[in-house]
C-alpha positions in Angstrom: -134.1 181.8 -91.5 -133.1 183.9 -88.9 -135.3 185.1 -86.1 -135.6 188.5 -87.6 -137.0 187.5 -90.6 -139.2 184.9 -89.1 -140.3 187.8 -86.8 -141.2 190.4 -90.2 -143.0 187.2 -91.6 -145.5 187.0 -88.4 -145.6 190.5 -88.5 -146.8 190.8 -92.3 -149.0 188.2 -91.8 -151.2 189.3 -88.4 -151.7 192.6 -90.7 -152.4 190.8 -94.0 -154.9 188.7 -91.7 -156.9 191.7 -90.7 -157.0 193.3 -94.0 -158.3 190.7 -95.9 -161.5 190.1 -93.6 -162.0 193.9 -93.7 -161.8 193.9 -97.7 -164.0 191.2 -97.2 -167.0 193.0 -95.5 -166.6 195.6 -98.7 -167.1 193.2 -100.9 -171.0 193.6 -101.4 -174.0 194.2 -104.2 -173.5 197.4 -105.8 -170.2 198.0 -104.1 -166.9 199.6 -106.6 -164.5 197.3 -107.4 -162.2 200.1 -107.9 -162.8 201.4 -104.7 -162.9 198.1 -103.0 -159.0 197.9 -104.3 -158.1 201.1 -103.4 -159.2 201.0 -100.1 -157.5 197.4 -99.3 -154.2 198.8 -100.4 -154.5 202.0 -98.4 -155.5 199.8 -95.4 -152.0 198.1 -95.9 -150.0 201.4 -96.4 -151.6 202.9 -92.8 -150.9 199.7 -91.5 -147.0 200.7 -92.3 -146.1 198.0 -94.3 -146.0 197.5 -98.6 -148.2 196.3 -100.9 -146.5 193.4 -102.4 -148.7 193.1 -105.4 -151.7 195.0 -106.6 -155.4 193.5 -104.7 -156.4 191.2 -107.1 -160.2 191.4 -107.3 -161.2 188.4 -109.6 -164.9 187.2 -110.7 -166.7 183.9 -111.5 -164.8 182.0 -113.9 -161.6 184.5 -113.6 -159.0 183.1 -110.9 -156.4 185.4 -110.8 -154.8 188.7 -111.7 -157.5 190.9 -112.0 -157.1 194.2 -110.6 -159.2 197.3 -111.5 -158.1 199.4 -114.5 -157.6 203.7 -113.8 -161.1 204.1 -115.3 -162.7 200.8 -114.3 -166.7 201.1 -113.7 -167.4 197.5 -112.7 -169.5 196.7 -109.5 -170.2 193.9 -107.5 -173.8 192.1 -108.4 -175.8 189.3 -106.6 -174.5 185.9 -107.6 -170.8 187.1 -108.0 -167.9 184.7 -107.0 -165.5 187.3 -106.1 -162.0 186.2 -105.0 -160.0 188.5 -103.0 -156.6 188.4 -103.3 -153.9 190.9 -101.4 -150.1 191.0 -100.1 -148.4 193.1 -97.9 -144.9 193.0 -96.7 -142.2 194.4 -94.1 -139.0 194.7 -95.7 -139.6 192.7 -98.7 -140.7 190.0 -96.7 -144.3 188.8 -97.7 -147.6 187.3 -96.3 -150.2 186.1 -99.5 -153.6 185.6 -98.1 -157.1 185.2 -100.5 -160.2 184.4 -99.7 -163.5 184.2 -101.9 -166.5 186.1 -101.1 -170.1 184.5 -102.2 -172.5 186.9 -103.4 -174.6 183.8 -104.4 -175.2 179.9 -104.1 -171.8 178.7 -104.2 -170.9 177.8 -100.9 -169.6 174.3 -101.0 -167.2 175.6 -103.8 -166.0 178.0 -101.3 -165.9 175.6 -98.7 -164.0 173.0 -101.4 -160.7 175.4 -101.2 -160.3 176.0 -98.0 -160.8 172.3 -96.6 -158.1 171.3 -99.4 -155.9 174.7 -98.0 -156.4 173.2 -94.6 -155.8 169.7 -95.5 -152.4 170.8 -97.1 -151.1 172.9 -94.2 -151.7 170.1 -91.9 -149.5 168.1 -93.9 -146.6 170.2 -94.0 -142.9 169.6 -92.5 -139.6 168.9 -93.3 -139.4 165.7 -95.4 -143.2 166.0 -97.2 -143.0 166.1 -100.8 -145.4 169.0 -102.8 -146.9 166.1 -104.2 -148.2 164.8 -100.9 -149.5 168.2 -100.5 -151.0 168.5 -104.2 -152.5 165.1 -103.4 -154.2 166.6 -100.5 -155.8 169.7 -101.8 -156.9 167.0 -105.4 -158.8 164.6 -102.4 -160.4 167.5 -100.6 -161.7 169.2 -103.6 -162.7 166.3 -105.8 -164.9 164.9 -103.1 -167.3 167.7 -103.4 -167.6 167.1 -106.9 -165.7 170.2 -108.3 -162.3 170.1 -110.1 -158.9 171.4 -108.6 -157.1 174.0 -110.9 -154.4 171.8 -112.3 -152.1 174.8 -114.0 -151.9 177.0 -111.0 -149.8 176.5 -108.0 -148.7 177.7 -104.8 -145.3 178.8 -104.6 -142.4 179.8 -102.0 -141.5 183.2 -100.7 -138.4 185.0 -100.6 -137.5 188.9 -99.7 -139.1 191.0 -102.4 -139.6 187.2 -104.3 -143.4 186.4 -104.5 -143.4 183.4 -106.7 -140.1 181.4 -106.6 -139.9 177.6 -106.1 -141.2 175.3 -104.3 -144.4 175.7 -106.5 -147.5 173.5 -104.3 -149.6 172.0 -107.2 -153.0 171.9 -106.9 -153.8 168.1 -108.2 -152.5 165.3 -106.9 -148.5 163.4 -107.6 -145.8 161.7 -106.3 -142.7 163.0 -105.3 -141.2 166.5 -106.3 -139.6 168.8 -104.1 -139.4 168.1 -100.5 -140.3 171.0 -97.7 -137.2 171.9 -95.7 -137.0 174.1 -92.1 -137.4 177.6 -92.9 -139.1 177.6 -96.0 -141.6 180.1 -96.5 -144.3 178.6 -98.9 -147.9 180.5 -99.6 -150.5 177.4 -100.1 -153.7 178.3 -102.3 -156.2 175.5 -104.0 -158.1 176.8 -106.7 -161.4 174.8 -106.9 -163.6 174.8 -110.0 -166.9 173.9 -111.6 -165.2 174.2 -114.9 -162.9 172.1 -116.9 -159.9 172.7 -114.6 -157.5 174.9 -116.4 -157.5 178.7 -116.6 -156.1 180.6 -120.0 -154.8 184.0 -120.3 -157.2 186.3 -121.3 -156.4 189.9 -123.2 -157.1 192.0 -120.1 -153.5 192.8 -118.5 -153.3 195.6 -115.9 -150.4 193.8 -114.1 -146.5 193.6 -114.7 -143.8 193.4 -112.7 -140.2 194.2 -113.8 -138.3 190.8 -114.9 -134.8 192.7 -116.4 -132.9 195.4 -115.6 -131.7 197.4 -119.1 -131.0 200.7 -121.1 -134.4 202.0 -122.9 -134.7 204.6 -124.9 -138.3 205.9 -125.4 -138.5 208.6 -122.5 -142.3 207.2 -121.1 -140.8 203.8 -121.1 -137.9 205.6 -118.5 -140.2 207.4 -116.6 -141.9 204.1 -115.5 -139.2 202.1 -114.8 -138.3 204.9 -112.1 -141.5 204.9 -110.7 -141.4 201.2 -110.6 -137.7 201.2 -109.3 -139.1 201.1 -105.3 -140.7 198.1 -106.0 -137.5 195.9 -106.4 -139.4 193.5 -109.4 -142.4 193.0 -107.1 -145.6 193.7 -109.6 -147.6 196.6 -110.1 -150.4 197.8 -111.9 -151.4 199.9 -114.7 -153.8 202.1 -112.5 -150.6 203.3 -109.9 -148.4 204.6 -112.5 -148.6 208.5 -112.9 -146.8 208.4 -116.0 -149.5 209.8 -118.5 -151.0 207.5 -121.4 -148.6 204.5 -120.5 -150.3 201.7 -122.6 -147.6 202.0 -125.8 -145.1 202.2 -123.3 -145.6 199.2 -121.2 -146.5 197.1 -124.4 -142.6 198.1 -125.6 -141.3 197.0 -122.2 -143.2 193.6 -122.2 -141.8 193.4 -125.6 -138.0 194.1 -125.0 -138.4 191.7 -122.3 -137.7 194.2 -119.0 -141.4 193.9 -118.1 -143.6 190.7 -117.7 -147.6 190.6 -118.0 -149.6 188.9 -116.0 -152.9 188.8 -118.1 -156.1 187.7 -116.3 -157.0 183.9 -115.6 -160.0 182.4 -116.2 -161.9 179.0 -116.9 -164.3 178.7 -119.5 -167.4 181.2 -119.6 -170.2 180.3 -117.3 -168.2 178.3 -114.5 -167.4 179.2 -111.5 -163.7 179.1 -109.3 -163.2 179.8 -105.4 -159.5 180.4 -104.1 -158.2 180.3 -100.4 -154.8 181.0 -99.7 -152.4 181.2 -96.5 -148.9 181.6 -96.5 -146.7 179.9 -93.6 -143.1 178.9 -92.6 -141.9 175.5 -92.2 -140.5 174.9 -89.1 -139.0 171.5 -87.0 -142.5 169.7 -86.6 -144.8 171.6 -88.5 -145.2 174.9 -89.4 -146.7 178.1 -88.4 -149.2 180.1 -90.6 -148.5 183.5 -90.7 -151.9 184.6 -92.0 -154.4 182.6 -89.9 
């Protein structure tokens, strides 16, 4: 990694930082989650950089890929769990940051992913192995009597890349991939009062272009030139202008050009937190980009 990337990095990531505590303070009782969305994004756009992926507003038992539909009503009530999840980028190159928001009585979950986000970052150099690190977050979390989220990861970073290998597990092993100088790696424990894994769910309003091929139905055309900016980073449902895209998409997830990202979620009732910073690895260390 050259100095002007590293540089684009720390810039992402000092606006990423201040975004996400402003979304925060929207996140309140009666307060749109539509709104609350489109307002974090815009915040990002002012600020001159891209949103890498759509603000992923996710509730209670739901962990990740949420994002507000074009006609989406919901509103924030007392007791939510509401993670916040939002990406900007200069030039493709990416700072991931999430932090949950308690509406109720769940503060030592919240508090159970960010100790095991801060116990992992102060692991990591060149030479650690992502199962030291996944080891780390397991501890952390497990001590407070909740459960980490064994089938979601962090991952590495790349330009216009937002989940590429190494992937940071959230549960403890031995061995795996080993950080190297210049990696750029987004850490994020998942910490839940559930049974530990999330399933897809039927909500999708998220995709991101995965192949590059002919189509034929003219809709399905239209949004793979609106899309065409993005360079494969995802998007969602509610920024497309192409009118009534639902049978379109569905054909492109079909033909394999588009990937879904349906919603994920632990069982009905539970609850999950998330905290997330992204960082570079550097000769002793690293440096977090979003702190």
């Amino acid at each position: 990694m050259n100095e002007e990337i590293f540089e684009r990095y720390i810039q992402a990531g000092k606006v990423a930082s201040i975004i996400l505590k402003k979304g925060a303070d929207l996140i309140r009782p009666d307060a749109s989650l539509a709104e609350t969305a489109a307002q974090v994004e815009q915040m990002i756009i002012d600020a001159g950089l891209g949103v890498a992926f759509p603000v992923n507003i996710s509730l209670n038992e739901s962990a990740a890929h949420d994002t507000p539909s074009p006609d989406d009503n919901r509103i924030f009530r007392t007791g939510d769990l509401v993670k916040l999840d939002l990406g900007a980028h200069l030039d493709g190159y990416i700072a991931d940051t999430a932090l949950t928001v308690d509406l109720g009585d769940q503060g030592l979950l919240v508090e159970a992913s960010v100790a095991a986000r801060d116990a992992a970052i102060a692991r990591v150099k060149p030479g650690v192995t992502i199962g030291e690190l996944g080891t780390a977050v397991a501890a952390e979390i497990g001590s407070r009597g909740f459960r980490p989220v064994a089938n979601l990861t962090g991952h590495g970073l790349d330009q216009f890349r937002l989940h590429m290998g190494p992937n940071v597990p959230n549960i403890g092993g031995i061995g795996g991939a080993v950080l190297e100088e210049g990696m750029a790696i987004a850490i994020e424990p998942f910490a839940t009062t559930g049974t530990g894994y999330v399933n897809d769910q039927k909500h999708v309003e998220i995709f991101s272009q995965q192949s590059w091929k002919p189509v034929r139905m003219p809709a399905s055309r239209k949004i793979l030139s609106e899309i065409e900016p993005r360079k494969g980073l995802p998007f969602a449902r509610r920024h497309l202008k192409t009118p009534k895209p639902d049978l379109a998409l569905l054909r492109l997830v079909r033909e394999g050009v588009l990937h879904a990202y349906p919603v994920l979620a632990d069982v009905p009732g539970s609850y999950v937190s998330q905290s997330e910073h992204t960082m570079i690895v550097t000769s002793d260390g690293c440096v977090v980009t979003t702190a």
